[in-house]
BANU-555091 format. One record per atom (N, C-alpha, C, CB): x, y, z negated; residue number from 1; atom name. Coordinates in steps of 0.02 Angstrom, whole numbers, plus 32768, in hexadecimal, padded with zeros to 4 digits. Atoms other than C-alpha are relative to their C-alpha. Glycine has a CB too. Layout:
// BANU-555091
{xx:X	yy:Y	zz:Z	i:NUM	at:CA} $
...
END
This chain:
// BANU-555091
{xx:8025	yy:8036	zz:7FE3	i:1	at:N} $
{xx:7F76	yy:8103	zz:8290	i:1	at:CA} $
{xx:802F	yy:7FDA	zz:802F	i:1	at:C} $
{xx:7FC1	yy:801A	zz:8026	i:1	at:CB} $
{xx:7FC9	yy:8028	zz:7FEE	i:2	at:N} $
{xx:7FCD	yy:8071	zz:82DD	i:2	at:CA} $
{xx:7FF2	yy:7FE4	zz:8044	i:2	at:C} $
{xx:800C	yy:7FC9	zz:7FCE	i:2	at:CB} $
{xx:803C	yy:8007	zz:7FB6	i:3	at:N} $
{xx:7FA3	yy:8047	zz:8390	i:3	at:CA} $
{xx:802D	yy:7FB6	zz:8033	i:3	at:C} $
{xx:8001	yy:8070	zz:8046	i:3	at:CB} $
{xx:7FF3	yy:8024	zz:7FE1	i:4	at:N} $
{xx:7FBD	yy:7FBF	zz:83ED	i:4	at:CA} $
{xx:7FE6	yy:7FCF	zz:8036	i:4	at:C} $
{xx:8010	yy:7FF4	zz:7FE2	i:4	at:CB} $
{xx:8017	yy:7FFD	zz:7FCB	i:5	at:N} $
{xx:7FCB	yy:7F83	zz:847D	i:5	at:CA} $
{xx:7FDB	yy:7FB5	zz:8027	i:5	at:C} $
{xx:8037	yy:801F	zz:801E	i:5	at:CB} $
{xx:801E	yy:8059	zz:7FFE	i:6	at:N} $
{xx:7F58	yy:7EEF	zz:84E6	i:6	at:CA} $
{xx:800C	yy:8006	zz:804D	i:6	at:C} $
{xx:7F99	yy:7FE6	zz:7FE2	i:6	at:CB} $
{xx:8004	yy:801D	zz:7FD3	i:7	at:N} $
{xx:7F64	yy:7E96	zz:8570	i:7	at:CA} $
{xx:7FC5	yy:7FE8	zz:801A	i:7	at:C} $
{xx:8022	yy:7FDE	zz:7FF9	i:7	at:CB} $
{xx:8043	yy:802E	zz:7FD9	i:8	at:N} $
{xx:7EBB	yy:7E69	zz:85DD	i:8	at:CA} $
{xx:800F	yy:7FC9	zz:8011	i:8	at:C} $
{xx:7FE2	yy:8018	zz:8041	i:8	at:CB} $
{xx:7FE6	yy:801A	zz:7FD4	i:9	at:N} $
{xx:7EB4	yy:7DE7	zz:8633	i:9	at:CA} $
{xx:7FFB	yy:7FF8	zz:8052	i:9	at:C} $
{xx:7FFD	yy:7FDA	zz:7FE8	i:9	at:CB} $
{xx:7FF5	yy:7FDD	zz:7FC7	i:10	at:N} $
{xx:7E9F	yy:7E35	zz:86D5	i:10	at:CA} $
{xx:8033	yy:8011	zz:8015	i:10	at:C} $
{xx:7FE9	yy:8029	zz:8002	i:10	at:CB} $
{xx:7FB4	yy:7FCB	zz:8004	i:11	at:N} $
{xx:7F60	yy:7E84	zz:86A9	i:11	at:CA} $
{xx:7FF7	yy:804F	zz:7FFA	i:11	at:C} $
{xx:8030	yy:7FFA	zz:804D	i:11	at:CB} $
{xx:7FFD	yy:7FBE	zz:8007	i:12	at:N} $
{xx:7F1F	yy:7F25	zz:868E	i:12	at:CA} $
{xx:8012	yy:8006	zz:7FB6	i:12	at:C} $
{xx:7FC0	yy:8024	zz:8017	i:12	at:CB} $
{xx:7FEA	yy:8006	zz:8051	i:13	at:N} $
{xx:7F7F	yy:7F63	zz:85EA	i:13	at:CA} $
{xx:7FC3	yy:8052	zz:7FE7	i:13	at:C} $
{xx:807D	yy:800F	zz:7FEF	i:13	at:CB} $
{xx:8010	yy:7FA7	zz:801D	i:14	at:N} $
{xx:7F24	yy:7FEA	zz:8576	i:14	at:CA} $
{xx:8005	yy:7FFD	zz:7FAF	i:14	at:C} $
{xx:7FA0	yy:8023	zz:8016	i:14	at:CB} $
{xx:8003	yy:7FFA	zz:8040	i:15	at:N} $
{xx:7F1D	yy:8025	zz:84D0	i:15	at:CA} $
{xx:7FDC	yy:7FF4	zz:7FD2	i:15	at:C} $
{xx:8005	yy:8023	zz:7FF7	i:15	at:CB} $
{xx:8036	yy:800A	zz:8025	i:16	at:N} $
{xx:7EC9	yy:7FE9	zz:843E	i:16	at:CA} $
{xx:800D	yy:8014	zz:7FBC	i:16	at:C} $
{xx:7FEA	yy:7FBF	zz:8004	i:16	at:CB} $
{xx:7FF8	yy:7FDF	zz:8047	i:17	at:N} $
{xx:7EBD	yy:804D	zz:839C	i:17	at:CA} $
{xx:7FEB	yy:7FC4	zz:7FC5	i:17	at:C} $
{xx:7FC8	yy:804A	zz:7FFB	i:17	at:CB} $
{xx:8014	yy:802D	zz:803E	i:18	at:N} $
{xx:7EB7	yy:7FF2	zz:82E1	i:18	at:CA} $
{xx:8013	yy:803D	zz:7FCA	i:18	at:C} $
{xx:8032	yy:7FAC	zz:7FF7	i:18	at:CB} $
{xx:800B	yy:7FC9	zz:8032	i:19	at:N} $
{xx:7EA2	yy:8046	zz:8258	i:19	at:CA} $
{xx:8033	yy:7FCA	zz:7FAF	i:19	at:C} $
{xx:7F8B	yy:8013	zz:7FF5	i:19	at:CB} $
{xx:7FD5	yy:8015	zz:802C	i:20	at:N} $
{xx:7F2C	yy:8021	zz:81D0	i:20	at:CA} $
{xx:7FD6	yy:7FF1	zz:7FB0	i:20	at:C} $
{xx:803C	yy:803C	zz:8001	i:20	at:CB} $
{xx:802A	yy:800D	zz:8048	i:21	at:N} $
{xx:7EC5	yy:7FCE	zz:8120	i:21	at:CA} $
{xx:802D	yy:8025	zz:7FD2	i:21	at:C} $
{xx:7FF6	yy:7FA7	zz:7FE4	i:21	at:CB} $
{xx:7FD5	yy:7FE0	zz:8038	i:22	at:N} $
{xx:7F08	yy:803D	zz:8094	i:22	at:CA} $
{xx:7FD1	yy:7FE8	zz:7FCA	i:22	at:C} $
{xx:800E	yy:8058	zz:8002	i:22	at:CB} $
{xx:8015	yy:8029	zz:802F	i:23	at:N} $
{xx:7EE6	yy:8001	zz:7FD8	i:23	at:CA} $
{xx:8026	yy:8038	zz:7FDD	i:23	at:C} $
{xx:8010	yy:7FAE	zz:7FFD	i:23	at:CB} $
{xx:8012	yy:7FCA	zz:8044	i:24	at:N} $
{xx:7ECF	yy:8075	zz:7F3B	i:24	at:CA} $
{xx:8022	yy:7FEB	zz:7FC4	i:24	at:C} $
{xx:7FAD	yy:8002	zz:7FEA	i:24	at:CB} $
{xx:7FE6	yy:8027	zz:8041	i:25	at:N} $
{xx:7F38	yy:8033	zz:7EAF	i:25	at:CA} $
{xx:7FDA	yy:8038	zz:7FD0	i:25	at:C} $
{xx:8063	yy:7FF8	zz:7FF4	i:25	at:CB} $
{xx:8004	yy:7FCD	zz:803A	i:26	at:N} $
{xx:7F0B	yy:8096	zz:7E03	i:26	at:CA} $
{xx:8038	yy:7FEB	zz:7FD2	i:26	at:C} $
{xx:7FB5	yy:8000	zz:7FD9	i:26	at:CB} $
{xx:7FBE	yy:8017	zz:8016	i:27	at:N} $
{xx:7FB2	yy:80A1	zz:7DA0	i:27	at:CA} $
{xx:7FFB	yy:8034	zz:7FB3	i:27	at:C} $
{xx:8049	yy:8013	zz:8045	i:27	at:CB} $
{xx:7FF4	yy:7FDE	zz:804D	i:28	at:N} $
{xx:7FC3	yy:80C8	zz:7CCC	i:28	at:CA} $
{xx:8041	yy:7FFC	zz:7FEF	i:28	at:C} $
{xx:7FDA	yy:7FDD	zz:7FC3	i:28	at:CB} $
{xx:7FC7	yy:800F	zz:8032	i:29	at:N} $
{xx:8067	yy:80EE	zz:7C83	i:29	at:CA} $
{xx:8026	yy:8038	zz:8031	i:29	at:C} $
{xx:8024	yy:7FA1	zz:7FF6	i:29	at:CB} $
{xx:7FDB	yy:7FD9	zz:7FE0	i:30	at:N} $
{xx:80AD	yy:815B	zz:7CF9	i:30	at:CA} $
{xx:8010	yy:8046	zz:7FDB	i:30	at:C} $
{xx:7FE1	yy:8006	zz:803E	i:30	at:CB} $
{xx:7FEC	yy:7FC8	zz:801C	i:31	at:N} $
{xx:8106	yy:81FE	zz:7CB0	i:31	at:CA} $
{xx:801C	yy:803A	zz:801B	i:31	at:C} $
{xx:8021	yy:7FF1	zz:7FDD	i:31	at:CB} $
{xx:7FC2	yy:7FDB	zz:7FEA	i:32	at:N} $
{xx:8188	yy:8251	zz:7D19	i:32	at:CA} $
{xx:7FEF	yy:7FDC	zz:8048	i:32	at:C} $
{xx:8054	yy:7FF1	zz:7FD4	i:32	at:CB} $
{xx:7FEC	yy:8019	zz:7FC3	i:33	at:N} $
{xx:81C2	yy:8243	zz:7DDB	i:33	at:CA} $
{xx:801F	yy:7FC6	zz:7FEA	i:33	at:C} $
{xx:802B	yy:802C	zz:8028	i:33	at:CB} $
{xx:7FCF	yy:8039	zz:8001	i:34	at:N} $
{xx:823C	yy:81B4	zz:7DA4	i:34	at:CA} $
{xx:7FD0	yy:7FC8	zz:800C	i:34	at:C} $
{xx:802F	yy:7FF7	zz:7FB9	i:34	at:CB} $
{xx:803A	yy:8035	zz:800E	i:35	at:N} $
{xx:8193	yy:8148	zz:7D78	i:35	at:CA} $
{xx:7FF1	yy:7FF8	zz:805A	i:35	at:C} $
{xx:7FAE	yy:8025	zz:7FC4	i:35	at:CB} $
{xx:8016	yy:8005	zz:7FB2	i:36	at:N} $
{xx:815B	yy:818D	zz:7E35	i:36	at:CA} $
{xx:8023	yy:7FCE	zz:802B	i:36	at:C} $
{xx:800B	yy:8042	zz:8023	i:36	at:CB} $
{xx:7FD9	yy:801D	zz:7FCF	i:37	at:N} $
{xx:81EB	yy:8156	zz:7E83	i:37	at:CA} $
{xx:7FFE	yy:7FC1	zz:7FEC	i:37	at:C} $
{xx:8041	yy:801B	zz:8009	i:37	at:CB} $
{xx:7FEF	yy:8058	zz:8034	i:38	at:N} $
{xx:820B	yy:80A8	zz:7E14	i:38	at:CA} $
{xx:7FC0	yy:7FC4	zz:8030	i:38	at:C} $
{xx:7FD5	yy:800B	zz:7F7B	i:38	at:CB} $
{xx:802C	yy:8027	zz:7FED	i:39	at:N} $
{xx:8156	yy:8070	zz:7E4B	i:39	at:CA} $
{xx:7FEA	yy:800B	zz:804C	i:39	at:C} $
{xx:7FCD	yy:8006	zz:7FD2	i:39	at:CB} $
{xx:7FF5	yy:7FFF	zz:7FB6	i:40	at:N} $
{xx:8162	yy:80B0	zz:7F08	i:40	at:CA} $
{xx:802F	yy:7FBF	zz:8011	i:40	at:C} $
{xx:8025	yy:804A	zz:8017	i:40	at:CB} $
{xx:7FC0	yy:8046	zz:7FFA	i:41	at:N} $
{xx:8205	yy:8023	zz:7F07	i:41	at:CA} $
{xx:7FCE	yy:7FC7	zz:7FF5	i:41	at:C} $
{xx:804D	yy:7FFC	zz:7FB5	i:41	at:CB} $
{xx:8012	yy:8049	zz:8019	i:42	at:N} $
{xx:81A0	yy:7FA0	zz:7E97	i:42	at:CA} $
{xx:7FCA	yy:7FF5	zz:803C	i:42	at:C} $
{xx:7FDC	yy:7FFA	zz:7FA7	i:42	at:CB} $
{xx:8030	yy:8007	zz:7FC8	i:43	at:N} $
{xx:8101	yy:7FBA	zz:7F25	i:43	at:CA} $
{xx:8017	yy:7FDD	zz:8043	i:43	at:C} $
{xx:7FEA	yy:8043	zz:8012	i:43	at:CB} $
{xx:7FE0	yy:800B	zz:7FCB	i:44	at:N} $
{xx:816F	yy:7FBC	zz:7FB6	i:44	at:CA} $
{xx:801E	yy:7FAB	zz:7FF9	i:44	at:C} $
{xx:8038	yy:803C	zz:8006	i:44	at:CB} $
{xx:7FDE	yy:8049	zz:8000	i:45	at:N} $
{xx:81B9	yy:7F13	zz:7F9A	i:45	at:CA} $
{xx:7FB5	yy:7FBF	zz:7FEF	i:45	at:C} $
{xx:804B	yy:8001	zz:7FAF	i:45	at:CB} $
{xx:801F	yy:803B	zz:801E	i:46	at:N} $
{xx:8104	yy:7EB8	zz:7F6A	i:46	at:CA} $
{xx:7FFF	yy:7FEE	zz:805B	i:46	at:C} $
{xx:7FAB	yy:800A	zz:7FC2	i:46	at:CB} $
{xx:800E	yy:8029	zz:7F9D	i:47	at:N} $
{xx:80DD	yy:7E35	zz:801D	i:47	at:CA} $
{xx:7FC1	yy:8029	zz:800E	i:47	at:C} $
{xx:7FE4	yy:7F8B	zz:800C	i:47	at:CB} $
{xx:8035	yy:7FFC	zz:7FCD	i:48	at:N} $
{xx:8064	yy:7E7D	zz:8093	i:48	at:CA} $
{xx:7FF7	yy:804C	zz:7FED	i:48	at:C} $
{xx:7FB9	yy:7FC8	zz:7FF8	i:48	at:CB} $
{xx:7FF4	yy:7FBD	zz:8001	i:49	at:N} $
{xx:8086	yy:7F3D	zz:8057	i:49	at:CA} $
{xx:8020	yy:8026	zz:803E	i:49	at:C} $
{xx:8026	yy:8008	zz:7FCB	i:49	at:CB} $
{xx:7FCF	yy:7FEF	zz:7FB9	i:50	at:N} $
{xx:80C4	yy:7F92	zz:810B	i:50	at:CA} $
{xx:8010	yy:8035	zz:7FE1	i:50	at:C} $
{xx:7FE1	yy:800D	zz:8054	i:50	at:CB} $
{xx:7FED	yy:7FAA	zz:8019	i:51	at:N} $
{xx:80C6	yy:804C	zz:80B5	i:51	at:CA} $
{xx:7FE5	yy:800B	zz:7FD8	i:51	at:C} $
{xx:7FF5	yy:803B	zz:8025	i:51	at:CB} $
{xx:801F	yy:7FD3	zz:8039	i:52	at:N} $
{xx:80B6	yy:809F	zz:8017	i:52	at:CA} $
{xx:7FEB	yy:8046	zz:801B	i:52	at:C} $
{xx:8037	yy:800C	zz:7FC3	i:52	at:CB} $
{xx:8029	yy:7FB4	zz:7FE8	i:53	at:N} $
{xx:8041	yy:8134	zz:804D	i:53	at:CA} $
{xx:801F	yy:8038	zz:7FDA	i:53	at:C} $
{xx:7FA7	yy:8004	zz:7FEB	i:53	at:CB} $
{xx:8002	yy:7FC3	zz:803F	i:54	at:N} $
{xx:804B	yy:8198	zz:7FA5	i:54	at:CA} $
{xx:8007	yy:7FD9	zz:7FCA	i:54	at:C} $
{xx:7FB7	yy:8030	zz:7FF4	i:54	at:CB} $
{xx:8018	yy:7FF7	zz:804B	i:55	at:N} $
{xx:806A	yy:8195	zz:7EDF	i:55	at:CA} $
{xx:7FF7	yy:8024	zz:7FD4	i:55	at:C} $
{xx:8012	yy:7FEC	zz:7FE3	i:55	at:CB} $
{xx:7FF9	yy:7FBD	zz:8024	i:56	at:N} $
{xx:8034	yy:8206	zz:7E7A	i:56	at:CA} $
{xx:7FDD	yy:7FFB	zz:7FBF	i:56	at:C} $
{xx:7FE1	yy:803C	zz:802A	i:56	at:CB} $
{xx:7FFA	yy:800F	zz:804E	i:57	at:N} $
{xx:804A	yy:81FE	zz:7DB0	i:57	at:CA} $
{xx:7FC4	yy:803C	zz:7FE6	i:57	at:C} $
{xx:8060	yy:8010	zz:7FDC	i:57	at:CB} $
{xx:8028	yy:7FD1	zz:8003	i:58	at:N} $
{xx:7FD3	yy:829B	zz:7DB3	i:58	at:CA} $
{xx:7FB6	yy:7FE7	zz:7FF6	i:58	at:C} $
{xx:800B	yy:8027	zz:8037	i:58	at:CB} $
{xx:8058	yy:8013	zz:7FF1	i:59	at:N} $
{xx:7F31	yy:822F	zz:7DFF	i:59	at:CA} $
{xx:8005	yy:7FC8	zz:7FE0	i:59	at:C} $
{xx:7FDD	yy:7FF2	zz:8056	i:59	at:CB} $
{xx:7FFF	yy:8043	zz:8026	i:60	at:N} $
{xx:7F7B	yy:818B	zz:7DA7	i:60	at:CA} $
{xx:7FF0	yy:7FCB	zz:802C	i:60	at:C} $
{xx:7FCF	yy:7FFC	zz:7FC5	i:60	at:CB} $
{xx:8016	yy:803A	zz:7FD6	i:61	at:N} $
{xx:7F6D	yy:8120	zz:7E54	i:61	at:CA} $
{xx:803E	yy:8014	zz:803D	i:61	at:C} $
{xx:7F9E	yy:8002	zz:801C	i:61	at:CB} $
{xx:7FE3	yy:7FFF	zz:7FCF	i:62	at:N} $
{xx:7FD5	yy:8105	zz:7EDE	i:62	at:CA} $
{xx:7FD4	yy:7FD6	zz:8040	i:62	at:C} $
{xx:8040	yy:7FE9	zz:7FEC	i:62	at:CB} $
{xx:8022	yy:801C	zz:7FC6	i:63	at:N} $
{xx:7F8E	yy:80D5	zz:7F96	i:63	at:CA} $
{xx:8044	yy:7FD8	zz:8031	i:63	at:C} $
{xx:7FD4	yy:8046	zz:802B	i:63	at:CB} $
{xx:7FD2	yy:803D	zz:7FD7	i:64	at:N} $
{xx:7FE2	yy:8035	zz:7FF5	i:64	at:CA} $
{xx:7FDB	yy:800B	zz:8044	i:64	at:C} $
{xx:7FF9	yy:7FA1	zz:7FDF	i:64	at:CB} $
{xx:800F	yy:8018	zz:7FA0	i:65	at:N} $
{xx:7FD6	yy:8019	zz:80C2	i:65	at:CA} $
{xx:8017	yy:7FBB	zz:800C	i:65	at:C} $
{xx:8036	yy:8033	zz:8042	i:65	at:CB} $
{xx:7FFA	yy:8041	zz:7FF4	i:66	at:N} $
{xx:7FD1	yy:7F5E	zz:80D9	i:66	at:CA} $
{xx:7FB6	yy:7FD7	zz:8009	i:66	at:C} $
{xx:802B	yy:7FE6	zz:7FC8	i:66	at:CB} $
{xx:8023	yy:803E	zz:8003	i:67	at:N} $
{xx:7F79	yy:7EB1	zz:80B5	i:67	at:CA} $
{xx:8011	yy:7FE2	zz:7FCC	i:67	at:C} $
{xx:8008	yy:7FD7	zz:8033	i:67	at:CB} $
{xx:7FEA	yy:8023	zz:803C	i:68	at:N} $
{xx:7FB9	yy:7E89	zz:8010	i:68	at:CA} $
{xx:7FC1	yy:7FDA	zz:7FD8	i:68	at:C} $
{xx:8023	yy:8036	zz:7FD0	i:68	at:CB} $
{xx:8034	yy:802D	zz:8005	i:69	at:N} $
{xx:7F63	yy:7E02	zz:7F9C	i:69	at:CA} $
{xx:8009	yy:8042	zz:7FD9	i:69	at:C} $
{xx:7FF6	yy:7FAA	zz:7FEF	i:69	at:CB} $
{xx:8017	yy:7FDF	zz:803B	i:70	at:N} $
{xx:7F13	yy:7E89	zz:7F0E	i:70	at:CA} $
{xx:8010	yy:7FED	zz:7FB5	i:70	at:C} $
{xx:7FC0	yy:7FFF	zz:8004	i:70	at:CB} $
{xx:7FF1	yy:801F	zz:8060	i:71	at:N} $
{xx:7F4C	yy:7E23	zz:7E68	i:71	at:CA} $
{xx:804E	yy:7FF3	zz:800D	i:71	at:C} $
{xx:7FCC	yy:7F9B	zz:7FDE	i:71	at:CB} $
{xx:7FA9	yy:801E	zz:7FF7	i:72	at:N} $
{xx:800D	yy:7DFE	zz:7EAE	i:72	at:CA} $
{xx:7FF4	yy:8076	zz:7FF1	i:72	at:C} $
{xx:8032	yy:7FBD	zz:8082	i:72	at:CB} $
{xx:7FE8	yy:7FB6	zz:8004	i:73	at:N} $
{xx:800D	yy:7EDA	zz:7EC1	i:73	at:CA} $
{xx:8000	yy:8018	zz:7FA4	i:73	at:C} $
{xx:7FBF	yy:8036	zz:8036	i:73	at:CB} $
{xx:8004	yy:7FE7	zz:8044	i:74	at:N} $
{xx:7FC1	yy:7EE7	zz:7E09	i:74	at:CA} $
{xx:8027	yy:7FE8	zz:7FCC	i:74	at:C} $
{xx:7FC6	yy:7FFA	zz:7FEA	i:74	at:CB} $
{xx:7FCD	yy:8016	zz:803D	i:75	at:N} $
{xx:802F	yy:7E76	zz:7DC7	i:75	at:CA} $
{xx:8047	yy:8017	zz:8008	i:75	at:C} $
{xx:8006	yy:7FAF	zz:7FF8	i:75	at:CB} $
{xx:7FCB	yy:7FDB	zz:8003	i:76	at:N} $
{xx:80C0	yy:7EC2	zz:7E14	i:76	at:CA} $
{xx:8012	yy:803A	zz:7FD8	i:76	at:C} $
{xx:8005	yy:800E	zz:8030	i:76	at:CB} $
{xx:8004	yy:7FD2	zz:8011	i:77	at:N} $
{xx:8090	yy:7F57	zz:7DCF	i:77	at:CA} $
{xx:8009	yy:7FFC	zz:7FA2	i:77	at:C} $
{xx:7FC6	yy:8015	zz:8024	i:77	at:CB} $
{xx:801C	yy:8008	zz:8041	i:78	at:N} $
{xx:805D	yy:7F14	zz:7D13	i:78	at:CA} $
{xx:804F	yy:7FDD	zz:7FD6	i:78	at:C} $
{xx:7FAD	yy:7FC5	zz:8005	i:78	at:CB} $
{xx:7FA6	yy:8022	zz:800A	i:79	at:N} $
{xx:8116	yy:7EAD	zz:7D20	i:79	at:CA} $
{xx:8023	yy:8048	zz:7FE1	i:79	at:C} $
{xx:8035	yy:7FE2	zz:8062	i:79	at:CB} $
{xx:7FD5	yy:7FD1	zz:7FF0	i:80	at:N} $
{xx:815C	yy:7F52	zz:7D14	i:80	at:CA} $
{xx:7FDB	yy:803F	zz:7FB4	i:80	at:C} $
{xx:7FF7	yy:8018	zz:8066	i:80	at:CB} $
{xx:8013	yy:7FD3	zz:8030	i:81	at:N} $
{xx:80F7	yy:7F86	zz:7C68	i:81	at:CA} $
{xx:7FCC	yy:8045	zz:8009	i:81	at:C} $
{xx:803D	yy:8012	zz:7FEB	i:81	at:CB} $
{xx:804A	yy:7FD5	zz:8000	i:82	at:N} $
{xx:806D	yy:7FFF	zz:7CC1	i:82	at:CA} $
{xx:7FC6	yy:7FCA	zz:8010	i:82	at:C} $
{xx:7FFE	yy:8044	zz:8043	i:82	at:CB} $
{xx:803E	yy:8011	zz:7FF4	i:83	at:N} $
{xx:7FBF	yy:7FE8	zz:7CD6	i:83	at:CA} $
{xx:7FF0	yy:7FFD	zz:804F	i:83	at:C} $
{xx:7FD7	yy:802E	zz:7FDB	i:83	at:CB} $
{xx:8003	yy:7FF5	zz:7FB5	i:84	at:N} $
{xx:7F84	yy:7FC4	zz:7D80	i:84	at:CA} $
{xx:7FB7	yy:7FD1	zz:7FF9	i:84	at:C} $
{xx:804D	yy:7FDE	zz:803B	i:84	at:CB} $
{xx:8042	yy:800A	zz:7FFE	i:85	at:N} $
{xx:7ECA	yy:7F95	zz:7DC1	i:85	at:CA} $
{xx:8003	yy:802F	zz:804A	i:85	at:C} $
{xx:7FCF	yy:801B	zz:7FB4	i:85	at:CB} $
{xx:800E	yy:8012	zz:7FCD	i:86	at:N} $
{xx:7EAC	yy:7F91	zz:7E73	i:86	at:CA} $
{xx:7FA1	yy:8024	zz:8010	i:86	at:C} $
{xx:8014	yy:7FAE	zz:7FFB	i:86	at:CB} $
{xx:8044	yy:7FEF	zz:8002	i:87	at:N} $
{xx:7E16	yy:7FFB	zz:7EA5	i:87	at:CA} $
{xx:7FD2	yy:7FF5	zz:8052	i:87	at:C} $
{xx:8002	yy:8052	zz:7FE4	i:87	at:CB} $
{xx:8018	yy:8019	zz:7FB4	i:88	at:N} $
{xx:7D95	yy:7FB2	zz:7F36	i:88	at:CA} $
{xx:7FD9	yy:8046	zz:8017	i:88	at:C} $
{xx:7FC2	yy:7FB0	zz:8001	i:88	at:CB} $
END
C-alpha cells in the first residue's frame, strides 16, 4: 500500500493511505516461464502500469498495479500473438 503524505492547511502534516487500483488481465498462449517473463516485460512497458504484481501461465492472467487505459494493455498483449481480455 502506497501512502502519502498531506499537507492541512493549518501546517499540520499527516498521513493519508490510498489503496493502489490493481487490474486482472486474463492471458492465452502462455507455455513455459520464458512466456512469464516475455509478458511481465511487454506489461511493464504499457503507460500507466506502475508494477507488474504477478504472472502466472498456470491461472492464464497476470495482475497490473496502475491506471492503464484497458484496450492499449490488451493490445499490447494480443501484438505479441496471445490472447488477452481484461477482466472487471
Amino acid at each position: 500500500m502506497a501512502r502519502q503524505v498531506e499537507v492541512f492547511t493549518d501546517g499540520r502534516i499527516g498521513r493519508k493511505e490510498r489503496r493502489a487500483k490493481m487490474m486482472k488481465v486474463k492471458i492465452t498462449g502462455m507455455t513455459c516461464t520464458h512466456c512469464e517473463i516475455f509478458m511481465k516485460k511487454v506489461l511493464s512497458n504499457v503507460p500507466g502500469v506502475t508494477r507488474v504484481v504477478e504472472v502466472s501461465r498456470e491461472r492464464k492472467e497476470a495482475i497490473v498495479e496502475g491506471e492503464p487505459d484497458p484496450q492499449v494493455l490488451v493490445a499490447a498483449v494480443r501484438q505479441h500473438d496471445y490472447g488477452a481480455e481484461v477482466e472487471q
